[in-house]
N, C-alpha and C positions, 0 to 999 in steps of 0.2 A: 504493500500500500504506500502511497506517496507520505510522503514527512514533512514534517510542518517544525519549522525553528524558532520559540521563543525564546523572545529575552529574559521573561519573568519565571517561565517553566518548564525549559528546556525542549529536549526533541519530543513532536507528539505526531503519532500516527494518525491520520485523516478516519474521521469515522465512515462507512459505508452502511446502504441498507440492507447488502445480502451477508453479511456477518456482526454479530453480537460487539460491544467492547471488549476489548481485551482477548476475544478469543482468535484463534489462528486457522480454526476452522469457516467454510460458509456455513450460513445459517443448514442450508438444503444439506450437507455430510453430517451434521450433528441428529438433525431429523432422522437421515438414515443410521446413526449410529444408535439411537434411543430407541428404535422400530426392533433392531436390532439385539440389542442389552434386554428384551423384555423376551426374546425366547432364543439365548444362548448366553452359556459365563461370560462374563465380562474378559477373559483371556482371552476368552475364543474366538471373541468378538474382534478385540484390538489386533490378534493375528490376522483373521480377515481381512481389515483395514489398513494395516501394517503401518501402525503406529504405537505407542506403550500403551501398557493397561494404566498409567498412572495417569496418560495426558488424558485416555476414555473417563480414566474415573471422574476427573476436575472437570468434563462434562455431564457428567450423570449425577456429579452434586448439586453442579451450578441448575436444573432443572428439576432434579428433585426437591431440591429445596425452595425454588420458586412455587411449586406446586401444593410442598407444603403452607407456605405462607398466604396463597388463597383457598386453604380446605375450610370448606364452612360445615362443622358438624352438629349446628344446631338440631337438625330435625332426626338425629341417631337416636330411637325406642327400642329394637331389637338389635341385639350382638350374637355372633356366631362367634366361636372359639376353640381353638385348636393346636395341637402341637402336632412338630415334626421335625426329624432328626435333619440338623442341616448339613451335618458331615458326620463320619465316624468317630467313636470315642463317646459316647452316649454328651453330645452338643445339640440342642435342642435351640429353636425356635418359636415363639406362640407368635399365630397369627389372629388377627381379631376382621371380622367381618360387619358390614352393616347388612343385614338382610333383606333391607326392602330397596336394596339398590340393585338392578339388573344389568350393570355393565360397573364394573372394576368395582365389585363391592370392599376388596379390601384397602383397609383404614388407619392398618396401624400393624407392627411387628417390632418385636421386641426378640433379642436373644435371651434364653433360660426357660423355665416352666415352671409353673407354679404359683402360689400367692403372690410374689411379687409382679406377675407379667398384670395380673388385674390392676395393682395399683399404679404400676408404671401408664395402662391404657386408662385410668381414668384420670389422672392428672394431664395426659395426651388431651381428652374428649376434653375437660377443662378449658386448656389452651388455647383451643380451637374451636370456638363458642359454643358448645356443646354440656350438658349438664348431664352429671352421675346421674343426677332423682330421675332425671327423664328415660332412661330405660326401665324399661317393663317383664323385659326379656333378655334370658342368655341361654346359647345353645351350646352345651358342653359334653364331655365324657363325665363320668361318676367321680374323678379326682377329689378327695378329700381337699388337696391344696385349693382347685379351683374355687369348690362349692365355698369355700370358709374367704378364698377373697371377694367372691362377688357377694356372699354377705356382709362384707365390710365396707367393700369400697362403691358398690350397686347395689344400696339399702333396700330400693322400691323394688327391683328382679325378680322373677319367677323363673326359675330354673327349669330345663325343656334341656334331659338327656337324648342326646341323637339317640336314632336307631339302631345305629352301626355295632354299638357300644352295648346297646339292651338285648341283641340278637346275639351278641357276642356275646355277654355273661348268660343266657339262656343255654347257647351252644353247649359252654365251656359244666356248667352245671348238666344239662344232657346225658352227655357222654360219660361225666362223673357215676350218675346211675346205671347207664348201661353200663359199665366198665362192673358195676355191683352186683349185678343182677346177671355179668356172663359168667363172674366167677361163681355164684352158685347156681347157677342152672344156668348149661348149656344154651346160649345162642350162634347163630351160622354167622361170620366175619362180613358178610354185605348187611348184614343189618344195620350197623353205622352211615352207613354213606346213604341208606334209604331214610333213615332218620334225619339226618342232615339236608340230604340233599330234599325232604317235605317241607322242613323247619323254613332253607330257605324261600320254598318256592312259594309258601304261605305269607312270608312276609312280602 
């Protein structure tokens, strides 16, 4: 870009409209690069591109973080909530959802699990003009941790364990019994997977 010579403040690059300040990229390679970053790592990504993951990342803050600062989460009444391991070594992530939003519901992600990821997303929802009292709802697994944060930190909530989780401790109790009932009396080894496989087809 052309250069501009003050006296008062030294060399200054000419701003443009097809690239941001400051950045080195055009506007149009950053779009592709963030289109990008949302379904492949971010390594993967900058090999692609074939520039570092360090100069991708200083783009995917400078817009994630604009995006934070217009999230308006006044109208958040139901949360969806969930973990999942984000690498090996039991390293967990909770992601929180708003559920009445039908395109990019999620809201918020914290690293760890457990009571504190609630209190980290409601001082989040705080923030972000959003109120604790205002949710109604949380959709979670059985976790002790969870259930005792969202009684703390999402007073008004009524807790709605997914299914996944209720079909799961049914399962897991199931089989418990059959496993009781082959050892004293004789059952034939498909009988498990008919059992299972009704359990799921009923739900």
């Amino acid at each position: 870009m052309p250069r501009t010579k003050c006296p008062e403040h030294g060399v200054k690059r000419i701003e443009v409209p097809w690239a941001r300040p400051g950045s080195d990229f055009t506007l149009l390679f950053e779009q592709a690069a963030m289109s990008l970053v949302k379904e492949m790592p971010v390594l993967a990504v900058s090999r692609q591109l074939e520039i570092s993951d360090k100069r991708l990342w200083r783009i995917v803050h400078h817009y994630v973080g604009r995006m934070l600062g217009e999230l308006d989460l006044s109208n958040v009444a139901t949360v969806g909530v969930d973990e999942t391991a984000s690498r090996r070594g039991q390293r967990y992530v909770t992601v929180f959802l708003d559920m009445q939003r039908k395109q990019e519901p999620v809201i918020f992600a914290v690293p760890g699990h457990g009571k504190d990821t609630i209190k980290a997303f409601s001082a989040f929802l705080a923030a972000h003009g959003g109120d604790p009292d205002n949710v109604v709802e949380v959709v979670c697994d059985m976790s002790q941790a969870f259930l005792s944060g969202v009684a703390e930190h999402l007073p008004k909530a009524d807790v709605t364990v997914d299914w996944f989780h209720i079909v799961q401790t049914f399962t897991k109790r199931l089989d418990e019994v059959r496993k009781k009932e082959r050892r004293e009396q004789g059952h034939p080894k498909p009988l498990r997977w008919a059992l299972l496989k009704s359990l799921t087809t009923r739900t």
